[in-house]
Gaussian input, Z-matrix of N, CA and C with variables (Angstrom, degrees):
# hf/3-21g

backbone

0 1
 N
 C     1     B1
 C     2     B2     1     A1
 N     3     B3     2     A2     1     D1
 C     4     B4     3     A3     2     D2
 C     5     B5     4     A4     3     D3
 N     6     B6     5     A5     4     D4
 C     7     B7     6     A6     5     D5
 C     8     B8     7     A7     6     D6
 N     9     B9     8     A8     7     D7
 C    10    B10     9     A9     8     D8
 C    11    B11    10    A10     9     D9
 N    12    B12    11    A11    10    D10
 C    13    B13    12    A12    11    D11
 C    14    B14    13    A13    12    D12
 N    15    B15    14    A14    13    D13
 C    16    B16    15    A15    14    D14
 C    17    B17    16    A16    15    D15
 N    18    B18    17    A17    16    D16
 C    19    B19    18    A18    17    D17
 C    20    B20    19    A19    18    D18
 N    21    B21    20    A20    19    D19
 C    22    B22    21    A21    20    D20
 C    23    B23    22    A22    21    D21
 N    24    B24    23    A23    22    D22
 C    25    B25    24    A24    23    D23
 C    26    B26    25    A25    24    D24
 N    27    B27    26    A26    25    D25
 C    28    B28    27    A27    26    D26
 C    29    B29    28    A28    27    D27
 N    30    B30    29    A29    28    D28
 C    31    B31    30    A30    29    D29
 C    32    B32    31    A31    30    D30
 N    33    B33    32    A32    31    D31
 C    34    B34    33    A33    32    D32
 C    35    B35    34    A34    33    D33
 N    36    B36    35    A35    34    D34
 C    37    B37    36    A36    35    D35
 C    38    B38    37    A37    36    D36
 N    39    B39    38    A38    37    D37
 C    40    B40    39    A39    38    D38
 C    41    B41    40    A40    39    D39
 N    42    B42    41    A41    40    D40
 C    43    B43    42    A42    41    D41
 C    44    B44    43    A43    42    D42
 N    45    B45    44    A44    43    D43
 C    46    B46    45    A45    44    D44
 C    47    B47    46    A46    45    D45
 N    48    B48    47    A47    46    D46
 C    49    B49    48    A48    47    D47
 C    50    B50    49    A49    48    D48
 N    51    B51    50    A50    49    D49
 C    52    B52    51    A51    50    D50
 C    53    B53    52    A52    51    D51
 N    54    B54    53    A53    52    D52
 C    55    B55    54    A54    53    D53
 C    56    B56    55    A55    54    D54
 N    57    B57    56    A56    55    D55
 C    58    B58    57    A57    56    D56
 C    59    B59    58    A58    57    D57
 N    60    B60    59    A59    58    D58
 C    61    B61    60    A60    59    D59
 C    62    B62    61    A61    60    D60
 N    63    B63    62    A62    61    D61
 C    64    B64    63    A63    62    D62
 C    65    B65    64    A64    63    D63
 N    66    B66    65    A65    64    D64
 C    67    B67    66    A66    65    D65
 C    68    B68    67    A67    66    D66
 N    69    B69    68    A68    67    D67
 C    70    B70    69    A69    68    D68
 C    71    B71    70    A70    69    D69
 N    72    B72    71    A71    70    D70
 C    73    B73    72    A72    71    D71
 C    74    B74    73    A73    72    D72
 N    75    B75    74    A74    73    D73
 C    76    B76    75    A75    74    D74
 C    77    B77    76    A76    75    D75
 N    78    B78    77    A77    76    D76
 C    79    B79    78    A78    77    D77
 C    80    B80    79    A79    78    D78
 N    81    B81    80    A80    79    D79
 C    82    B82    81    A81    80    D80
 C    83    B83    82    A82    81    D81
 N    84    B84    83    A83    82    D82
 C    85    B85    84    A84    83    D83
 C    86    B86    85    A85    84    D84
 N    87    B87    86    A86    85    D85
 C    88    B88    87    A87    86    D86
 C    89    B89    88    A88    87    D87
 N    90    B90    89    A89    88    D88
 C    91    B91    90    A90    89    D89
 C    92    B92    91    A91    90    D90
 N    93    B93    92    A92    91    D91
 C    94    B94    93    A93    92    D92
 C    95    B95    94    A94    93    D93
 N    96    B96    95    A95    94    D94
 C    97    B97    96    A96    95    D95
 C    98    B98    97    A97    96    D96
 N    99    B99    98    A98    97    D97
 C   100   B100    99    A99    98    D98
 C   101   B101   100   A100    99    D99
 N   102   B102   101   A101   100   D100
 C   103   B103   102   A102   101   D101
 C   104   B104   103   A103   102   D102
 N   105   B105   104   A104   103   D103
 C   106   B106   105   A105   104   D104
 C   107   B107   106   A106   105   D105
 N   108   B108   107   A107   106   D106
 C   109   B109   108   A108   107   D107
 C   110   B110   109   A109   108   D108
 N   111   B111   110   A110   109   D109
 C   112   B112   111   A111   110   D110
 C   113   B113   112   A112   111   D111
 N   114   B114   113   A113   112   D112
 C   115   B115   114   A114   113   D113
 C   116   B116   115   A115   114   D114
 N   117   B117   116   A116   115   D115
 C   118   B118   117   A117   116   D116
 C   119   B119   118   A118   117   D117
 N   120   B120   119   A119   118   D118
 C   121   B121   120   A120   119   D119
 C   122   B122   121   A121   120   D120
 N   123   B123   122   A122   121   D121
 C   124   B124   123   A123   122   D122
 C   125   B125   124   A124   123   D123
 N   126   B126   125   A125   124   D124
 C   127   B127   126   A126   125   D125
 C   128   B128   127   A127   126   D126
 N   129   B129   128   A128   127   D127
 C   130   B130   129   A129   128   D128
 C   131   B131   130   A130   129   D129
 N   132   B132   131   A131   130   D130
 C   133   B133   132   A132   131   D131
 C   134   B134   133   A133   132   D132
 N   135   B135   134   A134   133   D133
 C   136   B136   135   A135   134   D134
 C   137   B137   136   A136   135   D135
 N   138   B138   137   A137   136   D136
 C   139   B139   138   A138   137   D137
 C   140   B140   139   A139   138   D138
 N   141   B141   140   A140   139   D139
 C   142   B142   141   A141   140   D140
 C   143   B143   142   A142   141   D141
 N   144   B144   143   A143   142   D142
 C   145   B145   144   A144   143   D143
 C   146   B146   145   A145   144   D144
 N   147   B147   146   A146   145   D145
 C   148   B148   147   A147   146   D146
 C   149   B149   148   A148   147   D147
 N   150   B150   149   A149   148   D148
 C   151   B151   150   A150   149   D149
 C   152   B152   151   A151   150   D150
 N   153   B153   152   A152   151   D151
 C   154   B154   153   A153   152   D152
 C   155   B155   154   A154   153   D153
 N   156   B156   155   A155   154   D154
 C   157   B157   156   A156   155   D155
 C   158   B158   157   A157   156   D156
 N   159   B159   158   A158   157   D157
 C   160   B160   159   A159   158   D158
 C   161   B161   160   A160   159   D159
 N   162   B162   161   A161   160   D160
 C   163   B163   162   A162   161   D161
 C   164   B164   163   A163   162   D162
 N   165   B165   164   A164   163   D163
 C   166   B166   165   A165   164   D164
 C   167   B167   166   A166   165   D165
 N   168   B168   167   A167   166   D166
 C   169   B169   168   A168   167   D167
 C   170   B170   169   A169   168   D168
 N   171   B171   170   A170   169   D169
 C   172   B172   171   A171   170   D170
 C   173   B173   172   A172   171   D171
 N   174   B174   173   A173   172   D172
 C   175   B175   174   A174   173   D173
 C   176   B176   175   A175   174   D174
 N   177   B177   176   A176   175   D175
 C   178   B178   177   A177   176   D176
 C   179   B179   178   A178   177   D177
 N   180   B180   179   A179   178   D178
 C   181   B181   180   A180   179   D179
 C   182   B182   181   A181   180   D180
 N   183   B183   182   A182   181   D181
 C   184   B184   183   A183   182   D182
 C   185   B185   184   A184   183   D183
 N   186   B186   185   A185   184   D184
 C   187   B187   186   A186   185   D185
 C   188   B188   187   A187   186   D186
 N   189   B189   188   A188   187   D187
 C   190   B190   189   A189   188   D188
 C   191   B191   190   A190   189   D189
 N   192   B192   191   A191   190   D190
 C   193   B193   192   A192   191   D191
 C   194   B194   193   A193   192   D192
 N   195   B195   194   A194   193   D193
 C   196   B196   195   A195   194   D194
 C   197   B197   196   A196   195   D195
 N   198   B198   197   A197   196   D196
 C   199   B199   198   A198   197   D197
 C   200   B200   199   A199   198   D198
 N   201   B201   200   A200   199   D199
 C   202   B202   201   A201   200   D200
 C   203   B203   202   A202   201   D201
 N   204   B204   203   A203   202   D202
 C   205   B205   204   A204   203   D203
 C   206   B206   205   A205   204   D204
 N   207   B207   206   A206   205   D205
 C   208   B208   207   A207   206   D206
 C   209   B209   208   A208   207   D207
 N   210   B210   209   A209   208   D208
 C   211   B211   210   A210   209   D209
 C   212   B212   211   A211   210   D210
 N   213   B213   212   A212   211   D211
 C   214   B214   213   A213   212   D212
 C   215   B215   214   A214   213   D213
 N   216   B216   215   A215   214   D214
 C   217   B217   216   A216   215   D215
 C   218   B218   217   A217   216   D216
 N   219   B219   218   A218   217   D217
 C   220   B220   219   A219   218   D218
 C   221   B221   220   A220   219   D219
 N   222   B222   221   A221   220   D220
 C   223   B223   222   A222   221   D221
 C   224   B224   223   A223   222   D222
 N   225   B225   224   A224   223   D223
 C   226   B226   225   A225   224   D224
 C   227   B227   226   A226   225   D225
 N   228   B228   227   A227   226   D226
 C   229   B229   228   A228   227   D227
 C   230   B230   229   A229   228   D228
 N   231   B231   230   A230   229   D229
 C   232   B232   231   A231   230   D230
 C   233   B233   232   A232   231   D231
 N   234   B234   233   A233   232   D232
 C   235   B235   234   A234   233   D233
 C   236   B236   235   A235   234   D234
 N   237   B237   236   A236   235   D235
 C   238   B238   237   A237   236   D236
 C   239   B239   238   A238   237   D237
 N   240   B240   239   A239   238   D238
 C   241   B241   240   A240   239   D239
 C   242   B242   241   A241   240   D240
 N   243   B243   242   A242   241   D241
 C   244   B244   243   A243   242   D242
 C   245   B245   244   A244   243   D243
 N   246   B246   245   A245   244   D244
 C   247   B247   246   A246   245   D245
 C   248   B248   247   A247   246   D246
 N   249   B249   248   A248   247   D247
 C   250   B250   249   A249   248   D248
 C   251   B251   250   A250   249   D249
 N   252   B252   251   A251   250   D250
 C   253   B253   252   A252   251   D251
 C   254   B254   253   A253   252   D252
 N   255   B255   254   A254   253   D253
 C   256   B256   255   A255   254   D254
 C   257   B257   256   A256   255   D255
 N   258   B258   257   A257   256   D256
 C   259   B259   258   A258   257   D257
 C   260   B260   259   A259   258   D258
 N   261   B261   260   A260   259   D259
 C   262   B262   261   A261   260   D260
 C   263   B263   262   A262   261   D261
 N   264   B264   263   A263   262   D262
 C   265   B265   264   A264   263   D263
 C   266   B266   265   A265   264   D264
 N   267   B267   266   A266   265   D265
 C   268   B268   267   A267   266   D266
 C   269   B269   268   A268   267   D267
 N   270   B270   269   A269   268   D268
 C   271   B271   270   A270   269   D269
 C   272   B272   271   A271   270   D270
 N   273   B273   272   A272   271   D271
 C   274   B274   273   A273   272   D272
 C   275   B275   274   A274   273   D273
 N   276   B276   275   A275   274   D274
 C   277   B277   276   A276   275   D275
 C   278   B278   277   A277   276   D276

   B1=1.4481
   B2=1.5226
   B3=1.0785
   B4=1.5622
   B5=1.5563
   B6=1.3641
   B7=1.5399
   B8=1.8313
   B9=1.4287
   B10=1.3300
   B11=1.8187
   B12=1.4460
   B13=1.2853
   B14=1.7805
   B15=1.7076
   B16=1.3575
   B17=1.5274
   B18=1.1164
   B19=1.7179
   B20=1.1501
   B21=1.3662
   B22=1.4683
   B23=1.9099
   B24=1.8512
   B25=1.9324
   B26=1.7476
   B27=1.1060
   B28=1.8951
   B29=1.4706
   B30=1.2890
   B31=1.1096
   B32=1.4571
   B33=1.1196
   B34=1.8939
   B35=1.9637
   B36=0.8365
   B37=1.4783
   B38=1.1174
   B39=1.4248
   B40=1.5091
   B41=1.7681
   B42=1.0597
   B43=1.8108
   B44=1.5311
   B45=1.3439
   B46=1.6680
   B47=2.3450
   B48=0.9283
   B49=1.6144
   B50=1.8149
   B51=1.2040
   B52=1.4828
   B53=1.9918
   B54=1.1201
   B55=0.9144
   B56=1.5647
   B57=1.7021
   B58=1.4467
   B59=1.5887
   B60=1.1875
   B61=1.4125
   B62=1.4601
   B63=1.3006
   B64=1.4078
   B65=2.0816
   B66=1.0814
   B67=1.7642
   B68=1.4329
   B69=1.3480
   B70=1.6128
   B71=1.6939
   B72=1.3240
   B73=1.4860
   B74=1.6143
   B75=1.5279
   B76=1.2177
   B77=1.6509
   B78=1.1233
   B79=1.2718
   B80=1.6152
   B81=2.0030
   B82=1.6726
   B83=1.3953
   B84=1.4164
   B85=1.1632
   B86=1.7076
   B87=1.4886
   B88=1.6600
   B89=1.3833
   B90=1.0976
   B91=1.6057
   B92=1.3967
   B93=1.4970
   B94=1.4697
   B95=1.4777
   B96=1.3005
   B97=1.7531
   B98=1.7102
   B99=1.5255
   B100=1.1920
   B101=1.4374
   B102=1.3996
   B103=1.9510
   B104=1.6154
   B105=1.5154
   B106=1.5240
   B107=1.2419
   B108=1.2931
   B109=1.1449
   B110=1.6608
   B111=1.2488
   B112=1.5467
   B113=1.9780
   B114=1.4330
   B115=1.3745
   B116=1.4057
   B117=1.6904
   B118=1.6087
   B119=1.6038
   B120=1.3945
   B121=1.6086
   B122=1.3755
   B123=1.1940
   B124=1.2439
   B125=1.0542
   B126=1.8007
   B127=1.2745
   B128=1.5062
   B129=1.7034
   B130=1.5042
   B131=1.9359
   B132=1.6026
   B133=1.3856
   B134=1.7324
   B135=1.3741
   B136=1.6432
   B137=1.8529
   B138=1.3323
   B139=1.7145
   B140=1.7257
   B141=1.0865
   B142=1.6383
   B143=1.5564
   B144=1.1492
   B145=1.1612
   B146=1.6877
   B147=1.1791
   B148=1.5842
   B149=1.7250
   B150=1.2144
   B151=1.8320
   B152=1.7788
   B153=1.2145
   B154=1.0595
   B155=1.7137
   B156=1.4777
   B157=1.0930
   B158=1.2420
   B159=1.4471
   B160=1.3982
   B161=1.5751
   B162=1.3461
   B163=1.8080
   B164=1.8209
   B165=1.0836
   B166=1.6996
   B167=1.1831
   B168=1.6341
   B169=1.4074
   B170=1.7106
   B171=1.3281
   B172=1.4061
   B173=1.4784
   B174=1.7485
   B175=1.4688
   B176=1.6480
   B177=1.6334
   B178=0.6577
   B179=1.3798
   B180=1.3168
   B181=1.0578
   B182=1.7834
   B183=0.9342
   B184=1.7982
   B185=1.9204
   B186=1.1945
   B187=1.6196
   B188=1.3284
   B189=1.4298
   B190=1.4338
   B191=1.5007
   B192=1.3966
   B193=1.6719
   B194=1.5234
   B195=1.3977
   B196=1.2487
   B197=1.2536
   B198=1.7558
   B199=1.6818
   B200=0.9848
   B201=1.7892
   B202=1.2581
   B203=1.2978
   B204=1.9584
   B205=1.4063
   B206=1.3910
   B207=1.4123
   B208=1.3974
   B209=1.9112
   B210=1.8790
   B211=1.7585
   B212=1.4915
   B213=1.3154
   B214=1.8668
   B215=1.8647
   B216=1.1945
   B217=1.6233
   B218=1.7198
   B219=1.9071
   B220=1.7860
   B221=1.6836
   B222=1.3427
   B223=1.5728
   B224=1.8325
   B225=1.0660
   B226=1.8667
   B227=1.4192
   B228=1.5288
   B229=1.0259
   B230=1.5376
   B231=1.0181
   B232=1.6130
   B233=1.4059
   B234=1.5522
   B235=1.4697
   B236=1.8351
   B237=1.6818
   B238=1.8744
   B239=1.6150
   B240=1.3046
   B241=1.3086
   B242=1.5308
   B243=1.7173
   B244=1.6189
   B245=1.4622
   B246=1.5767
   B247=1.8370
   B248=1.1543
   B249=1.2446
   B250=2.0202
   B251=0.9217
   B252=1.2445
   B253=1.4992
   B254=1.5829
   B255=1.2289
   B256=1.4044
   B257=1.7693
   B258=1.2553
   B259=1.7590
   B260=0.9820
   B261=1.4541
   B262=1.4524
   B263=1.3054
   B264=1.3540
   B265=1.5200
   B266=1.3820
   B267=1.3058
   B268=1.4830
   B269=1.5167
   B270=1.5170
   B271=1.6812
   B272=1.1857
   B273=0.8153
   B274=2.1425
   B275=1.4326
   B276=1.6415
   B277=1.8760
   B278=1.4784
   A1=107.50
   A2=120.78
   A3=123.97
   A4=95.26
   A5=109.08
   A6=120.02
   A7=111.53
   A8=98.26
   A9=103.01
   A10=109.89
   A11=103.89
   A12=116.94
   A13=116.23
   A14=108.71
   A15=146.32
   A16=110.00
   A17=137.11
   A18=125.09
   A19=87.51
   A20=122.11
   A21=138.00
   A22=123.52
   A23=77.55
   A24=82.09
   A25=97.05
   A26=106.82
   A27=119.49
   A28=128.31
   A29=131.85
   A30=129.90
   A31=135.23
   A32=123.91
   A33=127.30
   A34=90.36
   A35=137.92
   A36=150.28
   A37=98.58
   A38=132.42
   A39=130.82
   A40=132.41
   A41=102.76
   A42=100.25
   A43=100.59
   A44=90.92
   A45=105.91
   A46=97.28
   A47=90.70
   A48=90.84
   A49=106.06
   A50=142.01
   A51=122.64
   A52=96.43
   A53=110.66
   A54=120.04
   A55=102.56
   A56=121.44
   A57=111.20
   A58=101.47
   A59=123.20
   A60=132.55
   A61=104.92
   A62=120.01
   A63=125.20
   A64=92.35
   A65=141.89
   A66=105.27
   A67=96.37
   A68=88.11
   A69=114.27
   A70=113.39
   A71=109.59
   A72=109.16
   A73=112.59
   A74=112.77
   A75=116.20
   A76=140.65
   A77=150.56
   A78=138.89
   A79=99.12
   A80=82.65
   A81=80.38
   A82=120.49
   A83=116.02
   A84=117.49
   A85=115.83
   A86=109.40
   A87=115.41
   A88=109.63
   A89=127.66
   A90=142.37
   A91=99.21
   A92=127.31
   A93=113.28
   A94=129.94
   A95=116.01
   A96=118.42
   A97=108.21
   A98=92.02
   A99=95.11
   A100=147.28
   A101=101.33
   A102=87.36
   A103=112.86
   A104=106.68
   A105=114.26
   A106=125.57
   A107=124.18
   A108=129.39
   A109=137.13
   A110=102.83
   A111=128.32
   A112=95.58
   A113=99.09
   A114=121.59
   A115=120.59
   A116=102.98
   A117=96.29
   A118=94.23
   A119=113.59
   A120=127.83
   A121=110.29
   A122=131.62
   A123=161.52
   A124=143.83
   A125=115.17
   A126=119.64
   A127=101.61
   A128=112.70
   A129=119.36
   A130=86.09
   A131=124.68
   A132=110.99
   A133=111.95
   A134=91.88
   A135=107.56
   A136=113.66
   A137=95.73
   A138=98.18
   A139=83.51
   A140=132.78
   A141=125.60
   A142=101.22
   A143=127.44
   A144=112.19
   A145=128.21
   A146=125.81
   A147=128.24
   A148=91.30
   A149=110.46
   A150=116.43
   A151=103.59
   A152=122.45
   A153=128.52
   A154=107.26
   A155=136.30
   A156=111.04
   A157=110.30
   A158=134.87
   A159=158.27
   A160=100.31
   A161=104.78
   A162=118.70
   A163=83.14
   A164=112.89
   A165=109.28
   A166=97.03
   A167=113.12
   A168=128.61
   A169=131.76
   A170=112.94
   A171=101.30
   A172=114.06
   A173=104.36
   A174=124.17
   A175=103.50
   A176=124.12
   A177=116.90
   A178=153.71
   A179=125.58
   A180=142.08
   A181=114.78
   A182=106.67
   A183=93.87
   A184=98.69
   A185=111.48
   A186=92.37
   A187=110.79
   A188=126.58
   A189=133.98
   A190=103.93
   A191=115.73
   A192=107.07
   A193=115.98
   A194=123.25
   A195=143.64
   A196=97.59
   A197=109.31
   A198=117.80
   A199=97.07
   A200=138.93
   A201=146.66
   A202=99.27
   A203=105.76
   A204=135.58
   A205=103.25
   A206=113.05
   A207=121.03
   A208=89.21
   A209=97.30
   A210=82.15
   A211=83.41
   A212=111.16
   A213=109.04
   A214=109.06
   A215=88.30
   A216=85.46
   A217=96.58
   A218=92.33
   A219=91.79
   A220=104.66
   A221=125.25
   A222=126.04
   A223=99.61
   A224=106.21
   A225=102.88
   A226=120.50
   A227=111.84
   A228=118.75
   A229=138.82
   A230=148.62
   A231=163.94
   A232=108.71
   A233=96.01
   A234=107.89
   A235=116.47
   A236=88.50
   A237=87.73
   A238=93.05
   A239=95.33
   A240=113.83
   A241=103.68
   A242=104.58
   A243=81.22
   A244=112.52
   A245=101.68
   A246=114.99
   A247=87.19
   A248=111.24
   A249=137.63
   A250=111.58
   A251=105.47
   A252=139.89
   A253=124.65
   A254=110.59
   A255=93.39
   A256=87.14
   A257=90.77
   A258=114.24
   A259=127.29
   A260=113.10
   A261=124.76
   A262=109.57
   A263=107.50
   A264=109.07
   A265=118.91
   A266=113.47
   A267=116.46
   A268=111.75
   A269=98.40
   A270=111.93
   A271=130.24
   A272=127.80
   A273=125.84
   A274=81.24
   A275=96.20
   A276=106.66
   A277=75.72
   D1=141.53
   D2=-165.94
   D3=-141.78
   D4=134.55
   D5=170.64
   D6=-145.44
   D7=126.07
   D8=171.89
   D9=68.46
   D10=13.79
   D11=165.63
   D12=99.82
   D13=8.53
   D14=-145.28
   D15=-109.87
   D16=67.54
   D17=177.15
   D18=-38.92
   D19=123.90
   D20=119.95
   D21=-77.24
   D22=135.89
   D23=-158.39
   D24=-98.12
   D25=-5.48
   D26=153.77
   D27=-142.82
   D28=140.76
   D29=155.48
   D30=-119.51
   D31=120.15
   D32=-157.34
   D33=-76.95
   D34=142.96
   D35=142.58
   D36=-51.79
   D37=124.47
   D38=134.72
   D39=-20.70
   D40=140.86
   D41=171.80
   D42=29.00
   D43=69.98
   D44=148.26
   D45=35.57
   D46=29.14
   D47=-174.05
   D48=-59.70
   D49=-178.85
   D50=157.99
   D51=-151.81
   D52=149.85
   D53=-175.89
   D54=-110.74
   D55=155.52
   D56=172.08
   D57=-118.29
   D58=117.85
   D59=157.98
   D60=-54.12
   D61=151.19
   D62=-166.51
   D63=-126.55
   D64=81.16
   D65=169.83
   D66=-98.78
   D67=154.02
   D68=-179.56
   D69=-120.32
   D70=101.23
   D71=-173.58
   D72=-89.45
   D73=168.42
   D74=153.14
   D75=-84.20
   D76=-146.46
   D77=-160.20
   D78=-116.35
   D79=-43.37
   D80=178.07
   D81=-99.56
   D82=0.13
   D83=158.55
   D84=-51.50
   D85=-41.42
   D86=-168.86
   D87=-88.77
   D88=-8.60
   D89=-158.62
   D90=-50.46
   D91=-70.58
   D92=177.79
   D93=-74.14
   D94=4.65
   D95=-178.04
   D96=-132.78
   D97=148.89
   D98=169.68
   D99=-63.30
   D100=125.89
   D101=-160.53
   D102=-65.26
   D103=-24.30
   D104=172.11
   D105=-65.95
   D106=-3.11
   D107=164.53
   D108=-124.74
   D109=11.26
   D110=154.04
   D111=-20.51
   D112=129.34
   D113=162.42
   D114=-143.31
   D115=135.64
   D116=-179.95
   D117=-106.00
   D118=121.16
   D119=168.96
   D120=-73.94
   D121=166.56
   D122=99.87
   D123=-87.08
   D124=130.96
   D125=-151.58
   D126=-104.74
   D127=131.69
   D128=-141.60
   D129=-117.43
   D130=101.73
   D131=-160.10
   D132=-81.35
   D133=4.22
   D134=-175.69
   D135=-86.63
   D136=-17.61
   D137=-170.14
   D138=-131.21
   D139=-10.41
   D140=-172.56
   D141=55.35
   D142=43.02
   D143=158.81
   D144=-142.76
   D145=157.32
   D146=-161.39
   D147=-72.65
   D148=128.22
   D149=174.25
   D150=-127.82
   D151=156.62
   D152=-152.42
   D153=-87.06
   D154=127.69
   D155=-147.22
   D156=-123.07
   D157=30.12
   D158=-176.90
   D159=-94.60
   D160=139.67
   D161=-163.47
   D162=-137.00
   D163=32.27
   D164=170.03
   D165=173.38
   D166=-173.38
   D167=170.89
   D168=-57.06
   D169=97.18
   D170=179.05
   D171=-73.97
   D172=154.81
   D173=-172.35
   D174=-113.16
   D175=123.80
   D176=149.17
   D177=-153.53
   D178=122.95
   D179=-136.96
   D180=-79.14
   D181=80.68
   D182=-168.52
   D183=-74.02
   D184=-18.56
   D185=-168.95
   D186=-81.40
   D187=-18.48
   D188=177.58
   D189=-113.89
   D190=24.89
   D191=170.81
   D192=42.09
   D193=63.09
   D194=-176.46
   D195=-126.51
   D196=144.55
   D197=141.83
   D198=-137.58
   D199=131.01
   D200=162.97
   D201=-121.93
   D202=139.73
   D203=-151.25
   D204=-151.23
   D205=114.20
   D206=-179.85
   D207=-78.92
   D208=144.31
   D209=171.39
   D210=-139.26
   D211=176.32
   D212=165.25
   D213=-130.71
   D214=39.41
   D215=179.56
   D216=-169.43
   D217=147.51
   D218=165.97
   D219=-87.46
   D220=158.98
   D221=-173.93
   D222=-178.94
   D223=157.78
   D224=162.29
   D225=-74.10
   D226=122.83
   D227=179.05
   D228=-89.69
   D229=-113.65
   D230=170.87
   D231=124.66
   D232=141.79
   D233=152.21
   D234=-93.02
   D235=158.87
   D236=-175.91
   D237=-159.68
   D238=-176.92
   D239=170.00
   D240=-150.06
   D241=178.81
   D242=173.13
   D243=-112.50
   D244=172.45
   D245=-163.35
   D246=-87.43
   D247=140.90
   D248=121.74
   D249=-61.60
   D250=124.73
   D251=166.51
   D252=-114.39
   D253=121.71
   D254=-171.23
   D255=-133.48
   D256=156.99
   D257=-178.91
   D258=-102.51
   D259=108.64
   D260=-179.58
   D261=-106.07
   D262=111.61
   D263=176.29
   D264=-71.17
   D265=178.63
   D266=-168.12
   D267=-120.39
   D268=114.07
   D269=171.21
   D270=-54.59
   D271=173.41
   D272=165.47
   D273=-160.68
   D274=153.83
   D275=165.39
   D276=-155.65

């Protein structure tokens, strides 16, 4: 987003306004993750870390490969889900 000739690396919407991002995935795009748990992040450059970036109720549609995300600001985004982790302890012989 550029203003006044200015990358802006956020922009707030006015009066609490919210916009809905629409992504539309493929089948095999989703193949290894859960479609029920689709998240759109935002990347927060003050804490370096991905924060969740919905300003309302997310919708999501696994049978028509939809995620719609109310947001109130432009910023860098990602989609995710979350990791499994599993624990493998550590042997010695």
């Amino acid at each position: 987003l550029v203003a006044d000739g200015q990358v802006l690396p956020s922009f707030i919407f006015p009066n609490d306004l919210k916009v809905d991002v629409v992504i539309t995935y493929t089948e095999a795009q989703a193949k290894l993750v859960d479609e029920e748990q689709l998240t759109l992040m935002v990347w927060n450059p003050t804490t370096k870390l991905w924060e969740d970036a919905a300003c309302g109720e997310v919708v999501r549609q696994p049978e028509t490969n939809q995620l719609t995300v109310p947001i109130c600001h432009f910023s860098r985004f990602g989609v995710f889900t979350p990791v499994e982790q599993a624990f493998l302890p550590l042997i010695e012989q």
